[in-house]
N, C-alpha and C positions, 0 to 999 in steps of 0.2 A: 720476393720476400713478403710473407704476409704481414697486415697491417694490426693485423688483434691481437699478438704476444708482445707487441710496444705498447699495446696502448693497455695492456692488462698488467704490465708491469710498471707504468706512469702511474696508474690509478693505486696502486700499491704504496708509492711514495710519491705520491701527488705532488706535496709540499716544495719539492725543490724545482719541479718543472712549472708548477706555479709562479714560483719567486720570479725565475729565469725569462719564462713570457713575460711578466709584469716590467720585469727591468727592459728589456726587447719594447715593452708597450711605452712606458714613458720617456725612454731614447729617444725612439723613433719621434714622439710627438716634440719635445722637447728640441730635438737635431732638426727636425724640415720646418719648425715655426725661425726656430734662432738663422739658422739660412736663410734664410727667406726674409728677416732683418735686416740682415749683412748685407743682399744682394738689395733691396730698397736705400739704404743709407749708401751704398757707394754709387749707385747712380742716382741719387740727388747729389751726392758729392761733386760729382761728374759732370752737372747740369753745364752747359754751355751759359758763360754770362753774359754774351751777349759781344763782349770785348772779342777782336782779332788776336789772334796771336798774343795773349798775354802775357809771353815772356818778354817781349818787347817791350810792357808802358810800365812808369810808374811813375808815384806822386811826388811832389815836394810841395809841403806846406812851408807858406812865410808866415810868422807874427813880430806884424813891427813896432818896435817898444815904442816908439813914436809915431803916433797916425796921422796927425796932420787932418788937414781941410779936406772937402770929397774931393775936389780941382788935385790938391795933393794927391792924394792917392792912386786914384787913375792915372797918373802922369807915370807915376813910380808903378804901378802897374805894367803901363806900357814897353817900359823901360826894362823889369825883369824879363815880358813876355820876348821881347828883341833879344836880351841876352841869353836867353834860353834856345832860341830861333837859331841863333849866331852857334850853336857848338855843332863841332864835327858830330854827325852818325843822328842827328835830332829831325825827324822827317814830321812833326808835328808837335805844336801845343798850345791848348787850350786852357782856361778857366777852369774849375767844377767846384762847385758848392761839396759835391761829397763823393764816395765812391762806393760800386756794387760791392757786398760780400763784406761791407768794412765794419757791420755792426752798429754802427752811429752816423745819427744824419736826421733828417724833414721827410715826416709824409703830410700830405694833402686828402682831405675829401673831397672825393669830387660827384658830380652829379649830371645827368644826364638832361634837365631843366631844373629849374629856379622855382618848380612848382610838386616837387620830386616828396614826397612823405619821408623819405629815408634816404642817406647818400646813396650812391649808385657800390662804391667800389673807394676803397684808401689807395692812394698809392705812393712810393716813392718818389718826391719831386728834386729831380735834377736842374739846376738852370745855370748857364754858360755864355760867357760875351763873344764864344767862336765859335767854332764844329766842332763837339764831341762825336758827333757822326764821323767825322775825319778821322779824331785822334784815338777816341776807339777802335777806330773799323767798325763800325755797326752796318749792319745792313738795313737801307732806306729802300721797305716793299713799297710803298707808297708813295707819292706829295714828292714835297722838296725839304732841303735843308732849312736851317735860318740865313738871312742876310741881314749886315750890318742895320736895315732901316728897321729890322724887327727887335734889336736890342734894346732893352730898357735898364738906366744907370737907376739903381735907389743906394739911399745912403740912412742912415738911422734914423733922419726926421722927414722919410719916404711916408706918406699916408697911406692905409690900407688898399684905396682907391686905384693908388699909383702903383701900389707892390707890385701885381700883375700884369705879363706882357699880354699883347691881343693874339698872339700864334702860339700854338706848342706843339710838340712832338709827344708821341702815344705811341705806347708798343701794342702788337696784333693781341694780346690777352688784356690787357686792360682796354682796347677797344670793343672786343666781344662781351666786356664784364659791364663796358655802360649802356651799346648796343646789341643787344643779344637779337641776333636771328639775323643782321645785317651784315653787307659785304661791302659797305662803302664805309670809312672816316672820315678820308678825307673830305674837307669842309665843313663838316657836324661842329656846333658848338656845344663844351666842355664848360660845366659851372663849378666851381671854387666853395663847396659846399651851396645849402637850397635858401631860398627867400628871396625878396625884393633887393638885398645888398650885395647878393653875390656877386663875387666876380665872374667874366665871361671870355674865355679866348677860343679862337678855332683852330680846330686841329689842320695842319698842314702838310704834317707829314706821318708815316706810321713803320714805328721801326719793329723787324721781325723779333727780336726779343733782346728785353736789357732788365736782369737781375736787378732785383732792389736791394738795398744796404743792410737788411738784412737778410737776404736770401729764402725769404720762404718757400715751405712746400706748394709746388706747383699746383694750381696755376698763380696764385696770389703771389710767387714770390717773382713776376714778373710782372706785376701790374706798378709801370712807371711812365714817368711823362718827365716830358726836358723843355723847361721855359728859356726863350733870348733875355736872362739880364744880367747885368753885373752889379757888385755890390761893392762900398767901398770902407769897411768897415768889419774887424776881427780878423782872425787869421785868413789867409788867401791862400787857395789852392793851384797847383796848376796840374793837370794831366799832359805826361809826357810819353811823346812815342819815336822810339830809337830804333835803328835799323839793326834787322835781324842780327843777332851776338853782339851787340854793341851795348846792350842797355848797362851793362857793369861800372863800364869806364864812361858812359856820359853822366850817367849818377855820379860818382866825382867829381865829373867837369861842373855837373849842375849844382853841385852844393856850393862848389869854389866859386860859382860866376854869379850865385844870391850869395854870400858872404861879402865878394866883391864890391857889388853892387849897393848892397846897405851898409858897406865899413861896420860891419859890427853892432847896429844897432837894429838886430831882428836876429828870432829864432827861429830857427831852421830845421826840421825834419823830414823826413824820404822816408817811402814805403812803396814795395812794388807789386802789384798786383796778383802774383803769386801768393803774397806773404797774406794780402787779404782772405785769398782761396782758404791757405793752411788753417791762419788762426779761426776761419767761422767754421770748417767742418772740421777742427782737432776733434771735437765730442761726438761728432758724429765716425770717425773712424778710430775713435779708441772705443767705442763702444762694438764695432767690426771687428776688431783683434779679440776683445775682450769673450765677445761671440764665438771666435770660431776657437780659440782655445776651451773655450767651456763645452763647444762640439766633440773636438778633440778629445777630452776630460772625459766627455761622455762614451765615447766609441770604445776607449780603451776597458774605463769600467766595466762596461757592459762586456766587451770579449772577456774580461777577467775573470768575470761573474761565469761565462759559460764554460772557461777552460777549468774554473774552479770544480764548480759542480759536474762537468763530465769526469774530471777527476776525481769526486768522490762514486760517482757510482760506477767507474772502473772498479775502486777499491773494493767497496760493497760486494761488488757481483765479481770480484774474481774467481771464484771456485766454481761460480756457473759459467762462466768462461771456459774457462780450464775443461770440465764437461764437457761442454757444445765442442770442442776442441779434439777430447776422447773419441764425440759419436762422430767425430766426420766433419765437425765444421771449419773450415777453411779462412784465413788470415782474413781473404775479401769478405764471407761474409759477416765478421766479426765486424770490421769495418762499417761495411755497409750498416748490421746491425745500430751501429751510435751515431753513423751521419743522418740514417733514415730518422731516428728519433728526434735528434735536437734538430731537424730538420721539420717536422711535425711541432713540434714546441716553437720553436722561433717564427712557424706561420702564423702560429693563433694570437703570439706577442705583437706580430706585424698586423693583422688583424685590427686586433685591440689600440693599435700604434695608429692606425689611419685614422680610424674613428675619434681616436684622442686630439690626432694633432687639426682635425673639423675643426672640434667640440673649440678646444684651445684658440684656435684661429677666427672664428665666430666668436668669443670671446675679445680679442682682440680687434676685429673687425668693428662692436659695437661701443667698445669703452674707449679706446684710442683713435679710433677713425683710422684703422691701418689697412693697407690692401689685400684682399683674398688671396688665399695659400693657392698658387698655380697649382693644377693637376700634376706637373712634370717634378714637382717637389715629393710628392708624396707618391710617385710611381720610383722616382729614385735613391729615394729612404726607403721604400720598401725596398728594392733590389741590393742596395746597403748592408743593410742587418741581415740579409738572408745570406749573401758573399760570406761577412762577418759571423753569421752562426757558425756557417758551414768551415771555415778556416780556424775559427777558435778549435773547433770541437774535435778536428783531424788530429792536433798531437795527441791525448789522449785516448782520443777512438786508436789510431797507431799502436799506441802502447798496450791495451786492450788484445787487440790484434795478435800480437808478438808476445804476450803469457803462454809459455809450454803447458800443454794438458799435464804432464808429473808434476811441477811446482807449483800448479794451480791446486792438483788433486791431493797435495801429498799428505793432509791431514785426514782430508774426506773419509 
């Protein structure tokens, strides 16, 4: 089929095979940036926090309406931590000032010396009077754990000086963000913000990675460090970890055995680590749904757009149908005639679509700080709307097809 009686009778009514590529052009652009959203926010969704098996741990915060002396409270401390120990299916629990993913919590500056123009790097600061290495599961690439002799008790009228233990734990991103170009932590000393007063602990261990509380975009949302101390003073957390399928009914048991335990004078609440997951990427994956329906929205319009307009210019051109029909022309090349053309129309839309969805993308690249549209997005948006020209455009090329030369001709 030749390609100059298409393109001599597009140029005749331009206007609709214009419209037609324009809407093909801004689809396309619009559909491989919004994917390409989608697939960024569900793997930051996805990020590994660091925690084992999360379906296994979750928290229970105490707040005791009566606090008592610091002697007091570490006592009562000890006492829940035992009774917690004590339930069936409980393979670990410790302390935690706060938790990954939770939204609320302590960060720290920290510095790489005491002589440093600018901190090095903020991070989340975790500190614990056990192993949150244990009862997370974290993995320890480096160093060692804490032991009991690196614990430090402060209480509310702790001095600044005291606040801080002398060891801590560093995940491998927050070590590369104070030492850059270095393979070693382990033993490096970490300062508490820069000057003459900071404080100074050394790193002893280096965990491969633990999400901060609020989860940033990578690498920053993994820049965290876990201090030995305990505190005896505002609500108290404990991180618990329950054996696989068991975590439902030990949350029970653990609510019952802190209720027990204080008779009634402390509030109690449980959260489990999942629940952390959901509520900090809910915006992040309603924004994914919201994405891909609006993809969705876009696909169908745009086929609507093509079945409309190849329906109109079936109507248009039925008597030259009917014609081509008379001298000879055959069902297929009728056919052929309207897939070849919205076929040539929906190139130059995809065309115009790639270049769009750059333009778009580099746009968003400079103003958001969001990452480059893969090549494989824009190779299968274009292969997309060409599928989709090609299927809208078939019923009506069909119908086209299937006009008898008498009913076409029969005014002529």
């Amino acid at each position: 089929m030749e390609i100059r009686p298409i393109l001599s009778a597009l140029m005749r009514s331009k206007t609709g095979a214009i419209l037609v590529a324009l809407q093909v052009a801004i689809s396309l652009a619009i559909l491989t940036n919004a994917l390409h959203i989608v697939s960024v926010r569900q793997e930051v969704a996805a990020r590994p926090s660091g925690i084992a098996d999360e379906a296994s741990v979750f928290y229970i915060r105490v707040r005791h309406l009566v606090e008592g002396s610091h002697e007091e409270q570490l006592a009562r401390q000890e006492l829940e931590t035992r009774a917690l120990r004590a339930i069936g299916g409980v393979t670990s629990v410790a302390f935690a000032s706060q938790a990954p993913m939770s939204q609320s919590g302590w960060t720290t500056n920290l510095a790489n010396s005491r002589t440093s123009r600018k901190d090095s790097a903020s991070a989340s600061m975790y500190y614990t009077s056990d192993s949150l290495v244990k009862t997370w599961g974290l993995n320890l690439a480096e160093g060692r754990d804490f032991t009991q002799a690196d614990v430090v008790d402060i209480d509310g009228n702790t001095s600044p000086d005291e606040l801080f233990p002398k060891s801590v734990l560093i995940t491998r991103a927050l070590a590369a963000a104070l030492w850059p170009g270095s393979t070693q932590a382990v033993g490096k000393t970490v300062y508490f913000g820069t000057g003459a007063q900071a404080n100074a602990a050394t790193v002893v261990g280096v965990i491969d990675t633990l999400q901060t509380q609020s989860a940033e975009v990578a690498p920053r949302g993994a820049y965290s460090l876990i201090a030995p101390m305990r505190k005896s003073f505002g609500a108290i957390m404990y991180a618990v970890r329950a054996e696989a399928g068991q975590r439902e009914r030990v949350m029970k048991e653990a609510e019952a055995a802190m209720r027990a335990s204080n008779q009634g004078r402390a509030i109690i609440s449980m959260k489990a680590v999942d629940q952390h997951r959901k509520e900090r990427y809910r915006t992040d994956m309603a924004l994914s749904w919201m994405l891909i329906v609006v993809s969705a929205l876009l696909l169908l319009i745009t086929a609507s757009g093509i079945v409309g307009m190849a329906s109109l210019w079936v109507t248009q051109r039925r008597k030259q149908i009917g014609v081509r029909r008379a001298l000879g022309a055959r069902r297929a090349d009728i056919l052929r005639y309207f897939i070849t053309e919205n076929f040539m129309i929906t190139s130059v839309g995809v065309a115009c679509g790639v270049a769009l969805s750059a333009a778009l993308n580099q746009l968003l690249v400079t103003q958001l700080a969001m990452a480059r549209l893969p090549l494989a997005y824009l190779v299968v948006g274009a292969g997309v709307f060409w599928v989709l020209g090609m299927a809208a455009v078939y019923g009506p090329a069909w119908r086209a097809a299937s006009i008898s030369p008498a009913s076409a001709t029969r005014s002529v």
